[in-house]
N, C-alpha and C positions, 0 to 999 in steps of 0.2 A: 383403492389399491395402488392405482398409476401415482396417486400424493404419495401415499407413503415408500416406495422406492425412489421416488425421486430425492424425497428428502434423505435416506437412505446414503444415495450417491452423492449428495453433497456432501452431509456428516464424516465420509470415507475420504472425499475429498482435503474436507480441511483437515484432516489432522494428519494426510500426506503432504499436504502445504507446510502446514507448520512444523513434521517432523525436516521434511525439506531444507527447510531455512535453517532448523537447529543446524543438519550436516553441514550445512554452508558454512558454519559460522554466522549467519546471518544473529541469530537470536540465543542465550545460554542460559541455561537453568530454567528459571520461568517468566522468563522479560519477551514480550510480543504478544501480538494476537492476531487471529485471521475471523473474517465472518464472511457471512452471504447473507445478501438479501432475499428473505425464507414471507411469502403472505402480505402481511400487514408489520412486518418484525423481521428480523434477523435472528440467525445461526451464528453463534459465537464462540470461541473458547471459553475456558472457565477459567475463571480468576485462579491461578499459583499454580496452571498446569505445568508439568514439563514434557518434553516429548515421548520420553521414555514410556513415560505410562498413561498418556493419551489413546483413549480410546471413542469409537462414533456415539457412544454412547453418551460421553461425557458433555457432548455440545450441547450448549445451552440456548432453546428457542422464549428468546425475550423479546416485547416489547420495543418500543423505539421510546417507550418510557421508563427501559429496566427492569418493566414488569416479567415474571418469569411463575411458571408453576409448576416446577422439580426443586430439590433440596440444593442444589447443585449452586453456585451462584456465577453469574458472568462475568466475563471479562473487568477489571477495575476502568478498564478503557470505552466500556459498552456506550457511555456519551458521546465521545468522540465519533465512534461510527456511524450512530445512530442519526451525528448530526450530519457527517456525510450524505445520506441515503438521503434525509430530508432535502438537504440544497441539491443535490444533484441525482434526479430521474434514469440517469445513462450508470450509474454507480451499480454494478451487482454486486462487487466483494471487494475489500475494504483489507489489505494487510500492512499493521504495523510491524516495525523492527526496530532493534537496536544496533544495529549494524556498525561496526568500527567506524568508520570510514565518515557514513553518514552522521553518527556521532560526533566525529572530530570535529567537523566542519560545523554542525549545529552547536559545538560550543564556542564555536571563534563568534556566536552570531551571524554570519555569514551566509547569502545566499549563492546556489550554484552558479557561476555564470556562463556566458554562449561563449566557455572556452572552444566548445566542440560542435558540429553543427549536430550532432542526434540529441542534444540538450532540447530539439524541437521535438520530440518525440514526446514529452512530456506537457506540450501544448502551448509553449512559448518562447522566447529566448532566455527564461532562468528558470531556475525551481527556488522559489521562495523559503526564506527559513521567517517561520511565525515567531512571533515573541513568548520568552517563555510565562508558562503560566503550570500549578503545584498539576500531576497526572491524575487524569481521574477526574478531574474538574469539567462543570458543565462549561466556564472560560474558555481551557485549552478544544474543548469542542466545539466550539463556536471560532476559534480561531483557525481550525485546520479544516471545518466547514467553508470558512468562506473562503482560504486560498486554493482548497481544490474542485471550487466552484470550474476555474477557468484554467487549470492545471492537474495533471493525473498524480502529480504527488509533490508532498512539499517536505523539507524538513521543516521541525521541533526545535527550537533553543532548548541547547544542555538538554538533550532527550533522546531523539531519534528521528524517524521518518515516519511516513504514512503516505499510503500509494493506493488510490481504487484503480476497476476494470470493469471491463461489461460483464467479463467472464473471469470466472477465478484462474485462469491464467495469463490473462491480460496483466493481471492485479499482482500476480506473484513476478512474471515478468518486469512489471514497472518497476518492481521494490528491488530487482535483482540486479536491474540496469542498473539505476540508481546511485547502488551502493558501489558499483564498475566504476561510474562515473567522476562520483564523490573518490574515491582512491586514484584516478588518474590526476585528477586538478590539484589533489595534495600531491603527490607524485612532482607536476609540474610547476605548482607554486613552490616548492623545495629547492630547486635547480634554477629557479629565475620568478621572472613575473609573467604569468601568462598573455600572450596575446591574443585579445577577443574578440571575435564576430561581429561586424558592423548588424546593427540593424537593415538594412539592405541586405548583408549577406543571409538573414536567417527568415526576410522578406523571400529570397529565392526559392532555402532550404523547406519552409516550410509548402510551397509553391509545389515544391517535387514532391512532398509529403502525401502531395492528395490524393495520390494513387500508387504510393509506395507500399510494395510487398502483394499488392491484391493481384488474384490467379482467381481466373473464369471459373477454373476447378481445384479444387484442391487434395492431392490422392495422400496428403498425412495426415495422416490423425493424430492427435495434438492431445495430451493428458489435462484435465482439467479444464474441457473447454466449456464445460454448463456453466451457464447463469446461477 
């Protein structure tokens, strides 16, 4: 009974995530996906959903081979995250987007770079953009496996992004920055050339990082914070 409401509150979970990001802008029609790592498998969207008529029931519990046993079918991206979870143990949930921003930039081919020192938050001094490869392909997941080996999210050439978390709000968080981020650097590559963070400078920033934001106790409670 404790399995089955857990999985319950995840279900309810994502498809408040992924209506989320619709409001934002973040994702339109039926482009994105969000999942959790659910068992031996993942909790996934379902391929052509849109938010409007997303419901917990529609989440698809598959496989990390696709496998799935409802009528319903997965994410067309279900490789991609799957390969996530396999490279990275600390991975619980895994949200794609198509986010303007992070679009734009993923088509110049271009990686984010340490215009800014919270670019450290994402685990390094850039967020990497992978080369592209057609969606949906076990390629483009094996390429965004291994850049977010050692990064919480990368873009996609000509695509989008992808952002995991420990927790589905970590995850929805990363993808939110992200896309903050990516629209600032356009923003400021617009008006000039940006000036960027020495490596020594983001040697410091990440230095402060190690115990940045953490409280003994913490009296908010935070939406989406399960695993």
């Amino acid at each position: 009974m404790a399995g089955n409401l857990k999985e319950q509150a995840i279900r309810r979970a994502i498809v408040e995530v992924y209506v989320e990001l619709a409001r934002l802008g973040m994702n339109a029609v039926s482009s994105g996906n969000v999942s959790v790592r659910f068992g031996k498998g993942m909790l996934i969207t379902p391929t052509g959903c849109t938010a409007e008529g997303l419901r917990p029931a529609d989440i698809v519990a598959t496989g990390f081979d696709g496998s799935s046993k409802v009528k319903l079918r997965p994410s067309s991206e279900w490789a991609m995250h799957a390969e996530i979870y396999r490279r990275v143990g600390e991975a619980h949930c895994v949200v794609h987007t198509h986010a303007d921003s992070c679009v734009a930039l993923s088509c110049l081919r271009r990686p984010l770079p340490s215009f800014h020192y919270m670019i450290q938050v994402f685990g390094g001094s850039d967020v990497p953009c992978v080369d592209y490869h057609p969606f949906g392909t076990r390629e483009l997941g094996a390429a965004a496996g291994a850049a977010l080996e050692n990064r919480k999210a990368c873009l996609m050439a000509n695509h989008g992004m992808i952002a995991r978390g420990a927790t589905i709000r970590a995850a929805f968080d990363a993808a939110v920055l992200l896309e903050t981020m990516c629209r600032q650097y356009l923003a400021a590559s617009a008006a000039g050339t940006p000036v960027l963070l020495s490596p020594d400078d983001m040697a410091i920033v990440a230095r402060q990082f190690e115990d940045y934001g953490r409280q003994p106790r913490s009296p908010i409670k935070r939406r989406w914070s399960l695993p």
